[in-house]
N, C-alpha and C positions, 0 to 999 in steps of 0.2 A: 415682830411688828404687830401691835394693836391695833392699826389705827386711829391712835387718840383716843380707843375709848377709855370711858373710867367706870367704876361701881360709882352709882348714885346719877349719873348722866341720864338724861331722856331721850327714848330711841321710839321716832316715828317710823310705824310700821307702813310702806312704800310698796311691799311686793307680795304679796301671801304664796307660801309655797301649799300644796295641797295638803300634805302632813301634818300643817302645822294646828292646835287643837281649835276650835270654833271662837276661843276669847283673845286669839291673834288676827284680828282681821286689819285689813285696810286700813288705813287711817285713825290704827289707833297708837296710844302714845303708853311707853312701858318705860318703867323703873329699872336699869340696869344694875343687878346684882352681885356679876361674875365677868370678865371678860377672860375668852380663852384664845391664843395665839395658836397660829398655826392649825386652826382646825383639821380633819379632812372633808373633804366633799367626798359624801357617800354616792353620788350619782355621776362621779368618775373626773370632776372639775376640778381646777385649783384649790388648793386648799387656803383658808382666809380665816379671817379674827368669826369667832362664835361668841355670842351672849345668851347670858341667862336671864331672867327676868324677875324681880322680886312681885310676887299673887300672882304666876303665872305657870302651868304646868311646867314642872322638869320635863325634859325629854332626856336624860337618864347620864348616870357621872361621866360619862367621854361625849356626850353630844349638847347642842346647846343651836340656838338659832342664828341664821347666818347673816353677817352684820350687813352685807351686800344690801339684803332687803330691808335696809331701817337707812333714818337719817337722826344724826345727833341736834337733839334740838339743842340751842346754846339761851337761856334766856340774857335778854339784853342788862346791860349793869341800872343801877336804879340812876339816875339824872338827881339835877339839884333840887327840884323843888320835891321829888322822890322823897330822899333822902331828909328832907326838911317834916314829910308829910312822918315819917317813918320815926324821925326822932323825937318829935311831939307824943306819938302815940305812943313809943319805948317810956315817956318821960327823962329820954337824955339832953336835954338841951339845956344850955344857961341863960335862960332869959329868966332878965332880974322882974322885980314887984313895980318897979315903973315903968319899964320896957313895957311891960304888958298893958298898964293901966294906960300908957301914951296911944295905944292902938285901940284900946276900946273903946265902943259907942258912950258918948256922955248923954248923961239923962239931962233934958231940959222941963225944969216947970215951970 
């Protein structure tokens, strides 16, 4: 059991354990690399899903930070006018050469 995580997920950091090296702090937000199942808890606890961090110390190939203290941010899907905004700047949309000129500002002299 993972829980749900995946490589490439974002994991807000919620709890600081003391170990952990000074650029895991509080409220920051990390690139998941690695999820490992079943970790153990070295301080005699359940054992639970461990992550690794991609620009973040290893803490060494059996150990990894414990998912308990993160939360998976989910970003929200893009909405319609998103998606609108996203396909103009891709250049993927079909709007024809009158389409466009029926919307544009007419010059009056």
């Amino acid at each position: 059991m993972t829980d749900e995580w995946r490589v490439d997920d974002l994991a807000l950091c919620i709890s600081r354990h003391e170990r952990y090296p000074p650029e895991v702090r509080l409220g920051g937000i990390f690139t998941v690399r690695a999820v490992l199942a079943d970790m153990p808890d070295l301080t005699g606890g359940r054992a639970g899903t461990g992550l690794k961090f991609k620009d973040v110390v290893d803490l060494g190939p059996s150990a990894a930070y414990c998912a308990r203290r993160f939360r998976k941010i989910t970003p929200q899907a893009p909405d319609d006018f998103d998606t609108e905004v996203i396909d103009l700047l891709m250049g993927t949309t079909n709007v024809s050469r009158q389409e466009a000129e029926s919307v544009a500002p007419q010059r009056i002299d």
